[in-house]
MOPAC internal coordinates of N, CA, C and O (Angstrom, degrees):
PM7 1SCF
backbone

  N    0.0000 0     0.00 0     0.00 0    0    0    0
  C    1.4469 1     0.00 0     0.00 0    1    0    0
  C    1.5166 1   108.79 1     0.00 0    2    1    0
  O    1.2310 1   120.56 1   -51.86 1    3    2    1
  N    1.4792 1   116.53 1   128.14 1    3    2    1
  C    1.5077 1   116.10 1   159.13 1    5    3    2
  C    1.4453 1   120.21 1  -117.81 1    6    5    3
  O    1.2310 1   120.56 1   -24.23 1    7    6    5
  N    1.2327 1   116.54 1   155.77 1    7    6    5
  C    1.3952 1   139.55 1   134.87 1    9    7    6
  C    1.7811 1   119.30 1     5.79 1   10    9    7
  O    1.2310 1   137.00 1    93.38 1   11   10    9
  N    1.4477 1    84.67 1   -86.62 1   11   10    9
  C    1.4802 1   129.70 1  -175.72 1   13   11   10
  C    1.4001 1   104.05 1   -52.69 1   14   13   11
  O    1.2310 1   110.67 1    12.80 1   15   14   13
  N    1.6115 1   135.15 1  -167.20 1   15   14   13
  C    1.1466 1   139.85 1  -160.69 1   17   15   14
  C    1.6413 1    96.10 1  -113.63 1   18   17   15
  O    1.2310 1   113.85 1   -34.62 1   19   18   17
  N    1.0653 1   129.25 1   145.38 1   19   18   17
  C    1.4750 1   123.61 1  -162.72 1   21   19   18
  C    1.4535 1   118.71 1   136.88 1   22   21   19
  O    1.2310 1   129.74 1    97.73 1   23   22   21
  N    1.1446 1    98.82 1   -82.27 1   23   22   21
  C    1.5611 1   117.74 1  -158.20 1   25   23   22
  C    1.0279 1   129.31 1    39.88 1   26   25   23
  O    1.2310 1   109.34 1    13.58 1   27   26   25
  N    1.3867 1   137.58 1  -166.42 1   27   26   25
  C    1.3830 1   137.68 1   166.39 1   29   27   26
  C    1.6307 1    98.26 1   -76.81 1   30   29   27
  O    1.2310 1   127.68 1   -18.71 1   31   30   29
  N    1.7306 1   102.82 1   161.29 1   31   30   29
  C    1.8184 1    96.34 1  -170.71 1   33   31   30
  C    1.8325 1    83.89 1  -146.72 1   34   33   31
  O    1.2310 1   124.19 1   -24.78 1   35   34   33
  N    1.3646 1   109.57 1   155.22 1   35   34   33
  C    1.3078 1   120.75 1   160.36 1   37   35   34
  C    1.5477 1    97.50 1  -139.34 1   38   37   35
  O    1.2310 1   120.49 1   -86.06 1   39   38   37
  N    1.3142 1   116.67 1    93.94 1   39   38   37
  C    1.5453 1   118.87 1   171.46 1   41   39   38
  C    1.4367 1   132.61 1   -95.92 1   42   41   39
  O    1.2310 1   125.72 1   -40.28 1   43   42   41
  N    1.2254 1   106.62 1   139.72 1   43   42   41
  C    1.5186 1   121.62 1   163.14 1   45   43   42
  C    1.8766 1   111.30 1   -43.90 1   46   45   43
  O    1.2310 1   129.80 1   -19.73 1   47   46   45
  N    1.6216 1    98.70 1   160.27 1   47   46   45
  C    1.5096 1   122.45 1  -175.61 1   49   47   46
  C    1.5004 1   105.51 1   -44.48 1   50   49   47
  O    1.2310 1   122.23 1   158.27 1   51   50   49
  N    1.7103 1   113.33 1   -21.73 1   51   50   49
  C    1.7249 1   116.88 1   173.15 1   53   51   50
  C    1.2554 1   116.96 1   -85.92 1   54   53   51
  O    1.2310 1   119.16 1   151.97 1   55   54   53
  N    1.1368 1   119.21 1   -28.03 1   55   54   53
  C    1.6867 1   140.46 1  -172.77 1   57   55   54
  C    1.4500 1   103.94 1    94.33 1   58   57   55
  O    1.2310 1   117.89 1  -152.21 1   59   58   57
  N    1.1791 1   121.63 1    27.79 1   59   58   57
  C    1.6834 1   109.28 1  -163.80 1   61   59   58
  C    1.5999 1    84.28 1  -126.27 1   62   61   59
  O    1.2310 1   130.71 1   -47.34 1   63   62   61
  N    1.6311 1    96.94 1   132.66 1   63   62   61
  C    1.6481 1   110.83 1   163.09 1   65   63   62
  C    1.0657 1   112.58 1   -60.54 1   66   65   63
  O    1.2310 1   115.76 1   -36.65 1   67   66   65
  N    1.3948 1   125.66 1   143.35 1   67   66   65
  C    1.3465 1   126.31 1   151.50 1   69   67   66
  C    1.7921 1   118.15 1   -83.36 1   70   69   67
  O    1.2310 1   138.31 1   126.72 1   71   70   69
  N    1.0398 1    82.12 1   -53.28 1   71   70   69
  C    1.5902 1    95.20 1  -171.10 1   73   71   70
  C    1.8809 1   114.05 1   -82.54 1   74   73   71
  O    1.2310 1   110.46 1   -14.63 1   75   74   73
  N    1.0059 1   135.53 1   165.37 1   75   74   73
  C    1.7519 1   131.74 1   168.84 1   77   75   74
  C    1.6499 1   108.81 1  -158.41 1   78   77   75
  O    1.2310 1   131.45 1   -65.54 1   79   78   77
  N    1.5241 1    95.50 1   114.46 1   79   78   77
  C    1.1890 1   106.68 1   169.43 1   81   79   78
  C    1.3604 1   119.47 1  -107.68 1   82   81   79
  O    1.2310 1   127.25 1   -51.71 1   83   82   81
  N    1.5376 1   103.65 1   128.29 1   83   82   81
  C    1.7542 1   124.61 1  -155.27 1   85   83   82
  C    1.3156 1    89.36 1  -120.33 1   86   85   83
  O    1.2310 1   125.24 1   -38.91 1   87   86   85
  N    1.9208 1   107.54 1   141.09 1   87   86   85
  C    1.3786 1   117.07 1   132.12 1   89   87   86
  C    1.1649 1   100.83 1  -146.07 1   90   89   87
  O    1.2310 1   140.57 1     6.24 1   91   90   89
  N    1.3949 1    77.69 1  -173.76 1   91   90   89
  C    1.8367 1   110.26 1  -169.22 1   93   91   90
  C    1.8204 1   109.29 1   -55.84 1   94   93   91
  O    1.2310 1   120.03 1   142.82 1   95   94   93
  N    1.3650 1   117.56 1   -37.18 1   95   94   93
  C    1.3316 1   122.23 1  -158.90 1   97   95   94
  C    2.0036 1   113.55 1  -173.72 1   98   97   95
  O    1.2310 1   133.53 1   -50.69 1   99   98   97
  N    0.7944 1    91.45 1   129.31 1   99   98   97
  C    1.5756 1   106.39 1   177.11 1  101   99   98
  C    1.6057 1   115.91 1   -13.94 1  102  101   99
  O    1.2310 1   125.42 1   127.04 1  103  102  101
  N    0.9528 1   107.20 1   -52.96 1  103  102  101
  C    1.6533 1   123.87 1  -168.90 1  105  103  102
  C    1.8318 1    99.29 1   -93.14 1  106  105  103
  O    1.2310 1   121.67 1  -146.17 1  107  106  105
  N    1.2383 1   114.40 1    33.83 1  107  106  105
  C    1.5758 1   125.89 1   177.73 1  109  107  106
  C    1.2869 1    86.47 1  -120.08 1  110  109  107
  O    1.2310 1   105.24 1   176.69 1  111  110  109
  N    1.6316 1   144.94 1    -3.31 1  111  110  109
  C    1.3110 1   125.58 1  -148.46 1  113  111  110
  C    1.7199 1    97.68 1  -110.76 1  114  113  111
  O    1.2310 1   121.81 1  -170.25 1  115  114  113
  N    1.4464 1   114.15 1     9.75 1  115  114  113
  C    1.7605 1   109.82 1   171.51 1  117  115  114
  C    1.4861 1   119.09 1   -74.53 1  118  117  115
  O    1.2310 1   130.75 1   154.31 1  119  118  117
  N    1.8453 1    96.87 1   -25.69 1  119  118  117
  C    1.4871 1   111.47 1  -150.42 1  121  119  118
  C    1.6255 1    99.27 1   -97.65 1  122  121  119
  O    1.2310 1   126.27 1   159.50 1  123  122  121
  N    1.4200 1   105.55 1   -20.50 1  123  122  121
  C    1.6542 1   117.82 1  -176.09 1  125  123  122
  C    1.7147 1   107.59 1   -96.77 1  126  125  123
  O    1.2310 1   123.16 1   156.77 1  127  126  125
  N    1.1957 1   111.54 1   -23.23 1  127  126  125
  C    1.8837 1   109.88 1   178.86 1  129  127  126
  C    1.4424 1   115.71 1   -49.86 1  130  129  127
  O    1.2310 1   123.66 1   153.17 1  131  130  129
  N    0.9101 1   110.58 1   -26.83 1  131  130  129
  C    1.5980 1   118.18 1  -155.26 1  133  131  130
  C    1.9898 1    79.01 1   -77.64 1  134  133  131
  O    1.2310 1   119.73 1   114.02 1  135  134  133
  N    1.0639 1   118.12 1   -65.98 1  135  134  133
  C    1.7108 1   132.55 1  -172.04 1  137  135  134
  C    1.8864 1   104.38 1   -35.57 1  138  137  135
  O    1.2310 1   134.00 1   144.39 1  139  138  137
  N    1.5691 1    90.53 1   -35.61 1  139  138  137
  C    1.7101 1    93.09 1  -158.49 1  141  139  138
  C    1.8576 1    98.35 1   -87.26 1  142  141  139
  O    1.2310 1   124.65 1   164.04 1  143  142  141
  N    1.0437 1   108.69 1   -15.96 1  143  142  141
  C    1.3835 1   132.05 1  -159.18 1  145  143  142
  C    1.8260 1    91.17 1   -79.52 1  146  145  143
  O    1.2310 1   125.50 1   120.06 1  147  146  145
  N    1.4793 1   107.04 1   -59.94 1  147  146  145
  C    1.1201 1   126.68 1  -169.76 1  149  147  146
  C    1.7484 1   106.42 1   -69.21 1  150  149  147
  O    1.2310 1   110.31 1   137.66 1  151  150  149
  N    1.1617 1   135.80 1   -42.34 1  151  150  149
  C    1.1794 1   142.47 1   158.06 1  153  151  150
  C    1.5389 1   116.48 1   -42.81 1  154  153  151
  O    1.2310 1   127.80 1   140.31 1  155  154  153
  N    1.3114 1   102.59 1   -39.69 1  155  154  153
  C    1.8292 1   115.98 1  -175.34 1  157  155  154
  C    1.7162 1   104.33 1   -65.75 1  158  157  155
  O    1.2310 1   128.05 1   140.86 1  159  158  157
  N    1.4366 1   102.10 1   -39.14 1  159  158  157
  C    1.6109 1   110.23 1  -149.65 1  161  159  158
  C    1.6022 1    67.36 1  -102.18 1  162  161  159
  O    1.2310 1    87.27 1  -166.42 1  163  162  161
  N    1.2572 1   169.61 1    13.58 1  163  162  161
  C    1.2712 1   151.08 1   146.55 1  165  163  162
  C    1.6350 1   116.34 1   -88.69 1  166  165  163
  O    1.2310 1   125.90 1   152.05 1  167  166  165
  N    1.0495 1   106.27 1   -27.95 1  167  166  165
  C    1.9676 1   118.15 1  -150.89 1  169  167  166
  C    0.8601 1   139.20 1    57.93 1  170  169  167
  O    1.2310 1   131.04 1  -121.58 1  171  170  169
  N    1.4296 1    96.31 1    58.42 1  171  170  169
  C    1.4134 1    98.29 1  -172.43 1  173  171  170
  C    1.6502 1    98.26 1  -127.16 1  174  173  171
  O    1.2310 1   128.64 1   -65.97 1  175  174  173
  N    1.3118 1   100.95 1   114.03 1  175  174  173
  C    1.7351 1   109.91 1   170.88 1  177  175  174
  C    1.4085 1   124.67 1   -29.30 1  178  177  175
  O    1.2310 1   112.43 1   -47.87 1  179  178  177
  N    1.5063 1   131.89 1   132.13 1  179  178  177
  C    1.3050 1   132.71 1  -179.44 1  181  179  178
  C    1.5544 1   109.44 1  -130.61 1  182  181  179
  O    1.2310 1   124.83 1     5.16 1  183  182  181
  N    1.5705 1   108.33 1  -174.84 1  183  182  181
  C    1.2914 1   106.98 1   162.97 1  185  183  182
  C    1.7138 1    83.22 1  -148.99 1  186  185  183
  O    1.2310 1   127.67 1    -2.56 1  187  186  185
  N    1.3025 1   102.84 1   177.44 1  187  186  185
  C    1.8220 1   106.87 1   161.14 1  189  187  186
  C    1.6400 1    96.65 1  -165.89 1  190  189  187
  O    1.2310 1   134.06 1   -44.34 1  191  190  189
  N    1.5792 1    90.41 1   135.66 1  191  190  189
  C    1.3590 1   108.01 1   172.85 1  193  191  190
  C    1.0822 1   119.76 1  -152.26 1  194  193  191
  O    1.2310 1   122.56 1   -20.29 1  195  194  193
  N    1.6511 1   112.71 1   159.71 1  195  194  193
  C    1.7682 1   111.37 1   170.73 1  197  195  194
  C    1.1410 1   132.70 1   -64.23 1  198  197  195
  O    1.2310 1   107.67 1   -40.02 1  199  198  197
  N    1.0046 1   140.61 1   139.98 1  199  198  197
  C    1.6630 1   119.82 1  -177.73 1  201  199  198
  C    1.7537 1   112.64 1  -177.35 1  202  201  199
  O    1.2310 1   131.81 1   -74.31 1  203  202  201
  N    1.5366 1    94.80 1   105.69 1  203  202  201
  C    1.9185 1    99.91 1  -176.89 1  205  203  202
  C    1.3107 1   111.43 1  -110.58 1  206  205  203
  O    1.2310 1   128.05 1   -26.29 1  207  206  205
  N    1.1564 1   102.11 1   153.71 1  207  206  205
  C    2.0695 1   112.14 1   176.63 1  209  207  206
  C    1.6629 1    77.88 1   -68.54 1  210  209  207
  O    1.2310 1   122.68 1   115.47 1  211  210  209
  N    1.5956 1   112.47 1   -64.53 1  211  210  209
  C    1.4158 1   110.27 1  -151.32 1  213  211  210
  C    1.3702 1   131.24 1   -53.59 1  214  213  211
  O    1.2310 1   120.24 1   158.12 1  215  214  213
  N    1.4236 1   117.14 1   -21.88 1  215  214  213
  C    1.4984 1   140.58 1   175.78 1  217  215  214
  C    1.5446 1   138.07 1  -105.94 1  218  217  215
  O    1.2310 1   139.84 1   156.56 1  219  218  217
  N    1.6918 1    79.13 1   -23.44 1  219  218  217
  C    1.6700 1    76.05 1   179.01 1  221  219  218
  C    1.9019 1    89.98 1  -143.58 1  222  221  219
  O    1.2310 1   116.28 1  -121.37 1  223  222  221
  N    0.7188 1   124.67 1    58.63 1  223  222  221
  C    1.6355 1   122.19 1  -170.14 1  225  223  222
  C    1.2198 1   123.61 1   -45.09 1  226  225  223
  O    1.2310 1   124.05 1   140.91 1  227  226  225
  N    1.4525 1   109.83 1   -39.09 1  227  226  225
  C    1.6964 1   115.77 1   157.39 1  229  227  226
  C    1.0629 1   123.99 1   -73.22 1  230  229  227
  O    1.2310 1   113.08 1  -169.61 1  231  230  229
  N    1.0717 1   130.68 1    10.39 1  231  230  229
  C    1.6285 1   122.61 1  -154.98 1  233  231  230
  C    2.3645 1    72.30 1  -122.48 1  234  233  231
  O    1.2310 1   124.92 1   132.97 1  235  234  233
  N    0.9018 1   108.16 1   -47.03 1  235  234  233
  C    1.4676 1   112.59 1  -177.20 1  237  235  234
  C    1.3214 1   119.03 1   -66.26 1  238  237  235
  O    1.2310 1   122.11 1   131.98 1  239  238  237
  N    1.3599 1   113.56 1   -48.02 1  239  238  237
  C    1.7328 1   121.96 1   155.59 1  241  239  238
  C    1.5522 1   105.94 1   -19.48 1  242  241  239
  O    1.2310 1   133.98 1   103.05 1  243  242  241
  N    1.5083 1    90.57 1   -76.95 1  243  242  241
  C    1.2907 1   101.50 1  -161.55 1  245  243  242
  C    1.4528 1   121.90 1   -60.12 1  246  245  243
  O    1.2310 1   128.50 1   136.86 1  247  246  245
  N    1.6046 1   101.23 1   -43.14 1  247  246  245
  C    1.6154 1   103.16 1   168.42 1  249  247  246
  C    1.6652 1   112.54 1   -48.98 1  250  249  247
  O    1.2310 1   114.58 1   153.59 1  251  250  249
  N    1.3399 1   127.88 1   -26.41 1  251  250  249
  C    1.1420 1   123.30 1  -162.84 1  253  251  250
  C    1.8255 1    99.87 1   -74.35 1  254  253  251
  O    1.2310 1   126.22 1   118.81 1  255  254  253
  N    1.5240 1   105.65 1   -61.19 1  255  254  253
  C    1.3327 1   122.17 1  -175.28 1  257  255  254
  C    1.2697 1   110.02 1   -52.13 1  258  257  255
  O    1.2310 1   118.01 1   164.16 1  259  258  257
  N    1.1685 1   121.39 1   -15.84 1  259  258  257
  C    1.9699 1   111.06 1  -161.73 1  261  259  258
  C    1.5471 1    86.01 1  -120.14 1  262  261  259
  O    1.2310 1   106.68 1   171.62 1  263  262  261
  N    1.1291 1   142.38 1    -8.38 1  263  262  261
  C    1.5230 1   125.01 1  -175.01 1  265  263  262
  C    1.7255 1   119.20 1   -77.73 1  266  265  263
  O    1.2310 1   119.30 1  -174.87 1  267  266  265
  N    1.7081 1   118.94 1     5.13 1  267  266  265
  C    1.3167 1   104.07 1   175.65 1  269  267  266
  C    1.7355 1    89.70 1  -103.89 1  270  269  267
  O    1.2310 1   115.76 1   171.34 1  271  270  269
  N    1.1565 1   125.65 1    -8.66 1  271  270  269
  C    1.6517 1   131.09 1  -171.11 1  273  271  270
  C    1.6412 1   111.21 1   -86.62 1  274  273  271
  O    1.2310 1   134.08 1   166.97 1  275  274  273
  N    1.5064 1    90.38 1   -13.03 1  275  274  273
  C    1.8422 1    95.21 1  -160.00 1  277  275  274
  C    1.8393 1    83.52 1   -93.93 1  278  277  275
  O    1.2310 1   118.52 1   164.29 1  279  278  277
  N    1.4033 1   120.42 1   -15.71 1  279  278  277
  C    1.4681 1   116.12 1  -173.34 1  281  279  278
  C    1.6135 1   107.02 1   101.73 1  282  281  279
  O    1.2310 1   121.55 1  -167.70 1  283  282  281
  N    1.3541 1   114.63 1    12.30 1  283  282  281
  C    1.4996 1   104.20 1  -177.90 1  285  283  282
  C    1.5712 1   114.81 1   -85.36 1  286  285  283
  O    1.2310 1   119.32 1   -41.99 1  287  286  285
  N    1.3645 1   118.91 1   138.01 1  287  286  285
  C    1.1546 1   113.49 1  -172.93 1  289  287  286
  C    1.9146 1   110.70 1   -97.72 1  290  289  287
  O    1.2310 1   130.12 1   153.79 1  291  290  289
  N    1.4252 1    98.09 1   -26.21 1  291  290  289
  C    1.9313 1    99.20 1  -167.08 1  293  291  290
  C    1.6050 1    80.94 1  -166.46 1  294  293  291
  O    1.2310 1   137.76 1   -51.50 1  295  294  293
  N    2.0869 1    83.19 1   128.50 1  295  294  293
  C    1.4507 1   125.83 1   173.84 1  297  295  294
  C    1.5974 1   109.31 1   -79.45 1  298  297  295
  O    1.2310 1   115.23 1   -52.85 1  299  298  297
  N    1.0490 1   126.65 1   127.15 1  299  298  297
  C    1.5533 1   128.08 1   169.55 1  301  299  298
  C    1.5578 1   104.20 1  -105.96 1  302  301  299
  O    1.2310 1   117.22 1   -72.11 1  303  302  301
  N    1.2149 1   122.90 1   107.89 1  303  302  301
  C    1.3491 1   101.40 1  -175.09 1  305  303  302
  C    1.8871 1   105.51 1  -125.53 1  306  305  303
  O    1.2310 1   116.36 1   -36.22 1  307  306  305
  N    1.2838 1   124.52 1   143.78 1  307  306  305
  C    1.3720 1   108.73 1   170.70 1  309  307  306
  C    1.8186 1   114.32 1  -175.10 1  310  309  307
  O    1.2310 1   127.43 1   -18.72 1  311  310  309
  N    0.7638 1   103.31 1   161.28 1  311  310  309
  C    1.4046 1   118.05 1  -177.40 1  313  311  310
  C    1.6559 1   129.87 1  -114.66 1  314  313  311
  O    1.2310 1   111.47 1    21.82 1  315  314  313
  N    1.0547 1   133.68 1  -158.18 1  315  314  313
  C    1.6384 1   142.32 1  -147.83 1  317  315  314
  C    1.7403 1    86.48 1  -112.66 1  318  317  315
  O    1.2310 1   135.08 1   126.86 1  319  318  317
  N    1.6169 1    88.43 1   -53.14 1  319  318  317
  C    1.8259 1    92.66 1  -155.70 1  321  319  318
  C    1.8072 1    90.77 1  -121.98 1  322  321  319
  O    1.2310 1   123.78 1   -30.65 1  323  322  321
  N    1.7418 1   110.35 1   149.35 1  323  322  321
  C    1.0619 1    79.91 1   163.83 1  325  323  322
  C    1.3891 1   135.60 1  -126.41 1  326  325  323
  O    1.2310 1   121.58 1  -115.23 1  327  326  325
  N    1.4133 1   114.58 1    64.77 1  327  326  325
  C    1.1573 1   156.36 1   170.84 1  329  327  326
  C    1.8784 1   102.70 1   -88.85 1  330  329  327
  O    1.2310 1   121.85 1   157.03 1  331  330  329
  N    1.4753 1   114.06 1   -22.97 1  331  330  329
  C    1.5482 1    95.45 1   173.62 1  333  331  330
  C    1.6724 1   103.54 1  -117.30 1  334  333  331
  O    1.2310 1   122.52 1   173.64 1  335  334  333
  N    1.0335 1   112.78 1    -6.36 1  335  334  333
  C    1.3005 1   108.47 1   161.74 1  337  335  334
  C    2.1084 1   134.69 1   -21.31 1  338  337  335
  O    1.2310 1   145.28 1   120.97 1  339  338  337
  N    1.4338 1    68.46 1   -59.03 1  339  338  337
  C    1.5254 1    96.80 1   176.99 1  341  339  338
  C    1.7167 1   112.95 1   -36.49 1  342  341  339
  O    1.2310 1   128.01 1   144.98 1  343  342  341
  N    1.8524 1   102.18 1   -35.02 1  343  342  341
  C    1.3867 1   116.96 1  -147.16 1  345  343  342
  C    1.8257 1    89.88 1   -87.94 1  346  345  343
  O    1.2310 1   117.34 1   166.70 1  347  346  345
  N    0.9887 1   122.67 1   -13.30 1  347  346  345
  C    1.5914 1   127.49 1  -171.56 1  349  347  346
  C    1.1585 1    98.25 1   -68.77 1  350  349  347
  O    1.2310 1   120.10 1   180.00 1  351  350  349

């Protein structure tokens, strides 16, 4: 998982995710596996990455603005607590 623009990807016959599962931070990724797991055993293309208003705010902007261009159809987003939720 990164930060940055990328992320990890499991793509469709186009290479383009449909789906993107976001959190706040690395150690959010116990509570989200089960989602990515479930996408795998469906086929349905994903990506997952890190991504905070609170830490990286541009890096989230942007994820926000470019995710109907990147081909994503539905945000999965979630956290540990959900008190940081908010921050996705």
């Amino acid at each position: 998982m990164t930060r940055k623009s990328g992320g990890s990807r499991a793509a469709d016959k186009s290479g383009t995710p449909l789906v993107d599962i976001a959190m706040g931070s690395d150690s959010d990724w116990p509570i989200l596996k089960d989602a990515a797991e479930m996408l795998e055993r469906l086929g349905v293309s994903y990506e997952k990455r890190v991504v905070s208003a609170h830490r990286t705010p541009d890096d989230m902007s942007e994820y926000g603005r470019s995710a109907a261009k990147r081909g994503l159809k539905v945000i999965v987003a979630g956290a540990r607590s959900e008190e940081h939720t908010s921050e996705l």
